[in-house]
Legacy VTK file of the C-alpha trace (Angstrom):
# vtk DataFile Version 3.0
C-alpha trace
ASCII
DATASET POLYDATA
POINTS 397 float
0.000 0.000 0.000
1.219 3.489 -0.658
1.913 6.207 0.939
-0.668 8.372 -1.055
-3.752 5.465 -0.563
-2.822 5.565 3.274
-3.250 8.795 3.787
-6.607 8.467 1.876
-7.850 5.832 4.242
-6.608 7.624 7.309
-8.411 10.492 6.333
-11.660 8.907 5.304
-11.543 6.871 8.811
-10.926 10.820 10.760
-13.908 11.707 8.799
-16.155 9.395 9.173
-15.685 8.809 13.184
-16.041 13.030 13.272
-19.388 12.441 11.398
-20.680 10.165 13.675
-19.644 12.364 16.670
-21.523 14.795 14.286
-24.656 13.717 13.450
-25.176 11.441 16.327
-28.211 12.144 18.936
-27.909 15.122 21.458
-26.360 13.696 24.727
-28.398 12.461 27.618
-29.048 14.923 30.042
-26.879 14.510 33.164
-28.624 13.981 36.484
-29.484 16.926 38.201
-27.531 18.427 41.098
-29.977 18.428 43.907
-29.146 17.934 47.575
-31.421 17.517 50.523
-30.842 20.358 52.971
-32.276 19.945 56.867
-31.875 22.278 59.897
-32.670 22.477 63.189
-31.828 25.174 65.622
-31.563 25.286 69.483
-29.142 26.649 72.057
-28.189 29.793 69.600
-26.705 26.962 67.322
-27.795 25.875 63.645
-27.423 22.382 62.808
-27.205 22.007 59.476
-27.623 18.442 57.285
-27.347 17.799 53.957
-27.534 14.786 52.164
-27.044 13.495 48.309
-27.851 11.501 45.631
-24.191 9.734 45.124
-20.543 10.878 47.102
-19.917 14.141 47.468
-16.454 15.962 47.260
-17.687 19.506 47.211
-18.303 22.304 49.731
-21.443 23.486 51.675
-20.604 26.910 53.845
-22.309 30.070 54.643
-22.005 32.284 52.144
-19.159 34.594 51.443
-17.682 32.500 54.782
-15.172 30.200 53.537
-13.743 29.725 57.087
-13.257 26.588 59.051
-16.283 27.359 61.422
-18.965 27.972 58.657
-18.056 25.626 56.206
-17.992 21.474 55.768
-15.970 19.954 52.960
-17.506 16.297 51.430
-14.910 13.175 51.894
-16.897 11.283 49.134
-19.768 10.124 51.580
-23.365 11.007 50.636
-24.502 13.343 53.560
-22.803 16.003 55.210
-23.388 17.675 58.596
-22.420 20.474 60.730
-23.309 23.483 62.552
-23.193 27.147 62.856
-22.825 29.687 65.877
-25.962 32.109 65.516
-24.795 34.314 68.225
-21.743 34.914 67.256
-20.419 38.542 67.104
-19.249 40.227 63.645
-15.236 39.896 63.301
-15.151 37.077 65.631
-13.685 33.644 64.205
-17.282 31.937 64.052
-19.166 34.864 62.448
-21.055 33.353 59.589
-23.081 36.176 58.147
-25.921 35.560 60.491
-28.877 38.107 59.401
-31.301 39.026 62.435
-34.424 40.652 61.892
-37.456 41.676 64.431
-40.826 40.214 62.692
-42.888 42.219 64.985
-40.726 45.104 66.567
-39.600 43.045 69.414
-36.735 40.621 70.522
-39.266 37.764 71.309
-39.993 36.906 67.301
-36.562 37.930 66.536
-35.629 35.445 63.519
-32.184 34.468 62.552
-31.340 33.823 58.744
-28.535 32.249 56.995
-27.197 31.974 53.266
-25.988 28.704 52.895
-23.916 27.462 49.615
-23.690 23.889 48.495
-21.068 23.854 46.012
-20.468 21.303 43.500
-16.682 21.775 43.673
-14.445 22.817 46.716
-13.067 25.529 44.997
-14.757 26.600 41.556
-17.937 28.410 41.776
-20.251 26.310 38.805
-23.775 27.563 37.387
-24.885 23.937 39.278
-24.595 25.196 42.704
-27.486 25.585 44.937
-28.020 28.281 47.800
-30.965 28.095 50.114
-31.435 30.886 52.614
-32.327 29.309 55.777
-34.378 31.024 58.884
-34.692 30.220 63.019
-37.080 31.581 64.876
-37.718 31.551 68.440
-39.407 28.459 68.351
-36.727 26.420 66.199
-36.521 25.467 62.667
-36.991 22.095 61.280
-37.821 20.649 58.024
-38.465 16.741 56.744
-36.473 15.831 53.917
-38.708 13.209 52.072
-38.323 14.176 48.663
-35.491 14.822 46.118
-36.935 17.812 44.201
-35.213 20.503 41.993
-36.196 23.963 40.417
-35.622 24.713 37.432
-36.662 28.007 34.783
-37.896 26.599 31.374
-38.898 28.715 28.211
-40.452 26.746 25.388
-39.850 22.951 26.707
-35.963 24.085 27.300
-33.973 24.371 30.771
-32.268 28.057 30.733
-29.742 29.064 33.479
-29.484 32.398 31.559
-32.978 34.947 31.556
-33.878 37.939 29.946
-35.504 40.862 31.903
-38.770 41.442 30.807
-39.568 38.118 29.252
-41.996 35.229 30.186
-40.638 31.983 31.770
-42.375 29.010 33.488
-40.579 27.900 36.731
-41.116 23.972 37.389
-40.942 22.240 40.706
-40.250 18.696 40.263
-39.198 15.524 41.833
-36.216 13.769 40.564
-37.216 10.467 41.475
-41.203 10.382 40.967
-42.747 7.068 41.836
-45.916 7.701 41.120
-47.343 7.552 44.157
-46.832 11.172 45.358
-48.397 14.505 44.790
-47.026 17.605 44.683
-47.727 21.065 46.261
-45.615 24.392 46.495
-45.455 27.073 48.598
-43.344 29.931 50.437
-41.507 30.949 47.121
-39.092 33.935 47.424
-36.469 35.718 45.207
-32.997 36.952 47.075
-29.727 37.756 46.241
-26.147 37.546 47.748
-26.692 41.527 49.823
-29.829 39.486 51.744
-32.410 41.375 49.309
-35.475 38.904 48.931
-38.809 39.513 47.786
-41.969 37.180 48.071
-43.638 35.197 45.297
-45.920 32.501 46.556
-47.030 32.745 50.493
-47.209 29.508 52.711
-50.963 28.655 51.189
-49.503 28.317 47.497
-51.087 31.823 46.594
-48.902 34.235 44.713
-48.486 37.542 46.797
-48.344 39.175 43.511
-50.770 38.459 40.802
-49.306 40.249 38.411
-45.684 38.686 38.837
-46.347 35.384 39.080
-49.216 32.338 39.113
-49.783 30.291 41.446
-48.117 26.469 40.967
-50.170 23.748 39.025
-49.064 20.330 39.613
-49.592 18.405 36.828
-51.926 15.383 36.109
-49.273 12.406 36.901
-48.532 14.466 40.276
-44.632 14.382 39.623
-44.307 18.306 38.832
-45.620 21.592 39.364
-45.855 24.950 37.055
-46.208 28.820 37.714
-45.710 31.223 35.008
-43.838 34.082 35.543
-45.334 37.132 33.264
-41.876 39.130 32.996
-38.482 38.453 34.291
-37.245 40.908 37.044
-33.312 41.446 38.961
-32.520 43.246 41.614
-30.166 46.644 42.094
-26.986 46.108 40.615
-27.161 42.262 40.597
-27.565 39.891 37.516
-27.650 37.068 39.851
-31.172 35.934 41.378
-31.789 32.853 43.597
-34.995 30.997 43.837
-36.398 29.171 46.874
-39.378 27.100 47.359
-40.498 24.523 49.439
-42.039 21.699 47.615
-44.586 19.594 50.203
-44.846 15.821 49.087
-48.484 14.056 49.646
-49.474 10.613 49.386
-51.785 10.730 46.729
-53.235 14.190 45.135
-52.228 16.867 47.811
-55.891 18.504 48.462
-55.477 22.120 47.421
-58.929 23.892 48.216
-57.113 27.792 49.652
-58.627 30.668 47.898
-56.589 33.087 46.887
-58.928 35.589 46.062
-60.305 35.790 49.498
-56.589 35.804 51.133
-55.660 38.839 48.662
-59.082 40.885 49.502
-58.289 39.708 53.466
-54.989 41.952 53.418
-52.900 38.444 53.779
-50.418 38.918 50.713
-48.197 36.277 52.647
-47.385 34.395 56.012
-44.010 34.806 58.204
-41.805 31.707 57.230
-42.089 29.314 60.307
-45.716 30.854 61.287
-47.558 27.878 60.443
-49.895 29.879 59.069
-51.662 26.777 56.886
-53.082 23.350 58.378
-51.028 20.876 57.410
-53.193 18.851 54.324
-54.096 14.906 55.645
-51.943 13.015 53.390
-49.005 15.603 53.569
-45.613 13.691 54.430
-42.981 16.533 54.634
-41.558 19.245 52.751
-38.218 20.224 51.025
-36.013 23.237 50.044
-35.747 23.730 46.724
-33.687 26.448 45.301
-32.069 27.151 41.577
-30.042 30.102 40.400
-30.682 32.237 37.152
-28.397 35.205 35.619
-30.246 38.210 34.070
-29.191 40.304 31.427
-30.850 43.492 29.572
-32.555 42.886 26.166
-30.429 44.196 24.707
-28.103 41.502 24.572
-30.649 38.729 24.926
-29.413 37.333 21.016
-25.742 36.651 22.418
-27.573 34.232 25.054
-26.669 30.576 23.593
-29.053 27.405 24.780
-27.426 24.791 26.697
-25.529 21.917 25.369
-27.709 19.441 27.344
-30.481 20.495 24.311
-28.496 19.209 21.651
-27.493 21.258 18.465
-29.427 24.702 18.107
-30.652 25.890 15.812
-31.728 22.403 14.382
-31.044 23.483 10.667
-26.988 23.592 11.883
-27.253 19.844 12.796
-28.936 18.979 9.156
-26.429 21.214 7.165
-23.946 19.098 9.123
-25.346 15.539 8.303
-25.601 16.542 4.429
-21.814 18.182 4.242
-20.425 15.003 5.876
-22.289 12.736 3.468
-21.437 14.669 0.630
-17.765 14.316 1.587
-17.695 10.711 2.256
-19.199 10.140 -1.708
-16.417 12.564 -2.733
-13.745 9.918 -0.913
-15.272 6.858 -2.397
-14.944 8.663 -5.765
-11.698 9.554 -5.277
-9.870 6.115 -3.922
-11.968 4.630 -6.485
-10.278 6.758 -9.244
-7.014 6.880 -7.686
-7.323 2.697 -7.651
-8.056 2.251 -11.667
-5.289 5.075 -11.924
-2.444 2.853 -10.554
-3.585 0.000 -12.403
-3.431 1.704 -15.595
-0.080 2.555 -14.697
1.363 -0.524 -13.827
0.290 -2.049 -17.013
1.688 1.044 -19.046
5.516 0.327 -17.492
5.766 -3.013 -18.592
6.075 -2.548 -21.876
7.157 0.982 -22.844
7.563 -0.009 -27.020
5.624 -1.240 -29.466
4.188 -4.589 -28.217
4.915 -6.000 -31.964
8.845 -5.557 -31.570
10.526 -7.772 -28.833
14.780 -7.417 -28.514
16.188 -10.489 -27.115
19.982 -10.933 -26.296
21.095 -14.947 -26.452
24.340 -15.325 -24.662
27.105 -17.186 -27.004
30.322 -17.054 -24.804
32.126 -14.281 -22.610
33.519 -12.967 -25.549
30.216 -12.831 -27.733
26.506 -12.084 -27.912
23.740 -11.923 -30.510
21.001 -10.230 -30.949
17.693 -11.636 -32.152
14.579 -9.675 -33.528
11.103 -11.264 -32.958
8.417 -9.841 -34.872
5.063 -11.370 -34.820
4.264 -14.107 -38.211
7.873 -14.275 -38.621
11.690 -14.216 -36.831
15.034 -13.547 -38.355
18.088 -15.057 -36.600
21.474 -14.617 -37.087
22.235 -17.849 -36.427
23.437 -20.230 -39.825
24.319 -23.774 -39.360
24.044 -24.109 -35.778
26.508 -21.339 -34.968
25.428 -17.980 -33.986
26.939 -14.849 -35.392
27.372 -12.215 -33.578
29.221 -9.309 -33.254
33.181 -9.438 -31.057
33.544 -6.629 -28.367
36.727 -6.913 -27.274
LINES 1 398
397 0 1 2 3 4 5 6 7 8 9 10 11 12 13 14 15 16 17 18 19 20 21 22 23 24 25 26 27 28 29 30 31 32 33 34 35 36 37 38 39 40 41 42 43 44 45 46 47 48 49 50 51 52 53 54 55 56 57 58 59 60 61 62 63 64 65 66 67 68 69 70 71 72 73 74 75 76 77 78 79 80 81 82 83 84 85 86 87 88 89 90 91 92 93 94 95 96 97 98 99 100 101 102 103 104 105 106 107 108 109 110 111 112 113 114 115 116 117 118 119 120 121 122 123 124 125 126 127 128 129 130 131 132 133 134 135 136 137 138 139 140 141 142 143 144 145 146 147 148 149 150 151 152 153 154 155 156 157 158 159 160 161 162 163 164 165 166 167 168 169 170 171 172 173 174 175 176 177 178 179 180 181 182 183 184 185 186 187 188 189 190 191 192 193 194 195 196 197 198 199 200 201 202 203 204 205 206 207 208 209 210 211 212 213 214 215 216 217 218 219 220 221 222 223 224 225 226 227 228 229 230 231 232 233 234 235 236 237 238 239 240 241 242 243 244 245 246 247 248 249 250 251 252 253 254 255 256 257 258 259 260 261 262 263 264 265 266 267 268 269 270 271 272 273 274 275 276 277 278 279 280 281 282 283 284 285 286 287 288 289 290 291 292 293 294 295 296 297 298 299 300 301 302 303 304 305 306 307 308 309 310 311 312 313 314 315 316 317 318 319 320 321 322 323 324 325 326 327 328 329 330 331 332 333 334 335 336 337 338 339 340 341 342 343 344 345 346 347 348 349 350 351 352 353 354 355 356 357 358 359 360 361 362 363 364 365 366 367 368 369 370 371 372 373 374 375 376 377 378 379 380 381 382 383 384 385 386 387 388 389 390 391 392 393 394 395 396
C-alpha cells in the first residue's frame, strides 16, 4: 500500500468517526444536582444536614464565609453535617453572616437567617450550585427531607440558566425520582440575592403575593411536577444574579389544594411569616423540602448573544442537518476519489511493462564471454542470425 492510498484511508476513517460524533443524537441529560438540605436550631446553634444523591467531594458553607467554622468539605460520603454559631459577634472567628431581623418590633420573634452554599466543587464556583437561605425563629426550625426535588426556569420545553428581563418563563418544581405515588404542592416561594435582598412570590398557602408577577403552581396530572408562570423576568439593584427558593410539600396521593386566593388577597394576607404555620397541614401531607435554583439576568439588549445549553443538543436544528448533508457529501467525494485513484495505478502498472511497441521484442542470447547476438522477434515471422548451428554475432573486445 502506498503512501498516497494511506493517507486516503486515514483520512476517510478521521472523517467518518467526526461524522458520527456529528450527526449522532444530542447527549443524555446529566442527572441533576440536587441535595437535601435539613436544619434544626436550638441553644443559639444551627445544625445544618445535607444529604445526596451519590458521594460528594464539594463544599457546603455560609455564604461569602469560607472559614473553618462555617463551612464542611464532602470526603466522598453522601450526607454532610455540621453546625453554625448564631450568636456569634461580627469579626469574631465563628461569624457566619448571620442576618437578624425583628418580625414584629420586638426581641421575642426575633428570627435568625442564613445563606448557605452547596457547592459542587471545593473551589470553583459552577452555574450547578445551589443556595438556600435558611431562617430560626424563636421556636426552632426544622424541616423533613422526604423528597429529592429541583427547580428549574424553562422557556419553550428548554432548561435556561441564563434569563432575559422582561420576558416570560415558566418555573417547574419537580421531583427527581417520581414514583408515582406522590403529589405535589408548592409554597413559600421567594427571590434573594447575595446583599440578603429577597422579595416574596408565593405565600405559605400556594397563593402568589403578587398576581401580576407570578401564578400560582399547578401540579400536573401524573402528580410528579408543578408549574407557575412568571409574566416578565425581574433582577434586583446592581445584581444579575437571582436565587430561587421554594419549598415543595410531598403528599401521598393528590395533595388537596382547596385555599382561595382571592379571598386571602381581599383579606390583606399577601403572605405568612416563614415558620408561622400559618396553613393546616393537608391529611396526606408527608414533609416538605427546600428547593432552590439560580438564574443570571441580562438586559434585552443583549438577549441574542444568550446561547441554549448543550444538554439540548445542536441549536438551531437546521446547523445539525447542514452538518449531516456536508459530511455525506464528503464521504461520496472519498469513495470517488480512492476509487479513481485505484483504476489510476492499475493503468499505470500495465503502461511500465512494456514501454515499445508490443509487436517488436529485442532479445539478447548469450554465445560465450567474448560474444553475444542479438535476435529480432516480430510477430508471423523471426530472423536469426544464427546459420548452421553457430550464432553470429558481433566481437567486443
Amino acid at each position: 500500500m502506498t503512501s498516497h492510498t494511506r493517507y486516503i484511508f486515514v483520512t476517510m476513517f478521521i472523517q467518518i468517526a467526526v461524522f458520527h460524533v456529528t450527526a449522532q443524537d444530542p447527549p443524555t441529560t446529566l442527572q441533576e444536582f440536587a441535595p437535601h438540605v435539613s436544619a434544626t436550631c436550638k441553644a443559639g446553634t444551627m445544625n445544618i444536614k445535607v444529604k445526596f444523591d451519590g458521594p460528594y467531594t464539594g463544599a457546603v458553607h455560609a455564604r461569602d464565609y469560607r472559614t473553618s467554622s462555617c463551612m464542611a468539605m464532602g470526603d466522598g460520603s453522601d450526607a454532610i453535617a455540621f453546625s453554625l454559631n448564631l450568636l456569634a459577634k461580627q469579626g469574631s472567628t465563628d461569624y457566619c453572616g448571620v442576618l437578624v431581623s425583628n418580625v414584629s418590633g420586638n426581641n421575642r420573634s426575633e428570627e435568625r437567617s442564613i445563606q448557605l452554599a452547596v457547592r459542587v466543587h471545593k473551589t470553583l464556583e459552577l452555574a450547578d450550585d445551589k443556595f438556600y437561605v435558611i431562617t430560626c425563629g424563636k421556636s426552632g426550625f426544622g424541616r423533613d427531607d422526604n423528597a429529592h426535588v429541583i427547580l428549574k426556569f424553562l422557556e419553550d420545553e428548554r432548561r435556561v440558566r441564563e434569563t432575559v428581563q422582561g420576558r416570560e418563563y415558566r418555573i417547574r418544581a419537580e421531583f427527581t425520582k417520581p414514583n408515582g405515588t406522590h403529589g405535589i404542592r408548592v409554597g413559600n416561594c421567594f427571590a434573594f440575592d447575595r446583599k440578603n435582598l429577597s422579595i416574596s412570590l408565593i405565600d405559605e398557602r400556594g397563593c402568589p403575593t403578587d398576581p401580576n408577577i407570578i401564578t400560582r403552581f399547578i401540579p400536573a396530572s401524573e402528580g410528579n411536577y408543578a408549574e407557575a408562570l412568571l409574566f416578565s423576568m425581574f433582577r434586583f439593584p446592581d445584581e444579575s444574579e437571582v436565587h430561587l427558593q421554594c419549598d415543595v410539600i410531598q403528599c401521598n396521593g393528590r395533595c388537596i389544594d382547596d385555599e382561595d386566593c382571592s379571598q386571602i388577597a381581599l383579606a390583606g394576607a399577601g403572605g405568612f411569616t416563614k415558620g408561622s404555620g400559618g396553613r393546616k397541614v393537608g391529611p396526606n401531607e408527608e414533609g416538605s423540602s427546600l428547593a432552590g435554583t439560580t438564574v443570571f439576568v441580562v438586559d434585552p439588549e443583549k438577549a441574542p448573544l444568550i446561547s441554549g445549553n448543550c444538554e439540548d443538543g445542536v441549536r438551531p436544528a437546521w446547523l445539525l442537518w447542514l452538518t449531516i448533508t456536508l459530511g455525506v457529501l464528503f464521504l461520496i467525494m472519498l469513495l470517488m476519489n480512492i476509487f479513481l485513484c485505484t483504476a489510476m495505478s492499475c493503468s499505470c502498472a500495465n503502461t511500465e511493462i512494456i514501454e515499445k511497441d508490443p509487436s517488436v521484442v529485442e532479445e539478447s542470447i548469450p554465445i560465450d564471454n567474448d560474444h553475444y547476438a542479438i535476435v529480432h522477434s516480430r510477430s508471423g515471422s523471426r530472423h536469426s542470425g544464427v546459420q548452421g548451428g553457430r550464432a553470429r554475432g558481433t566481437s567486443i573486445k
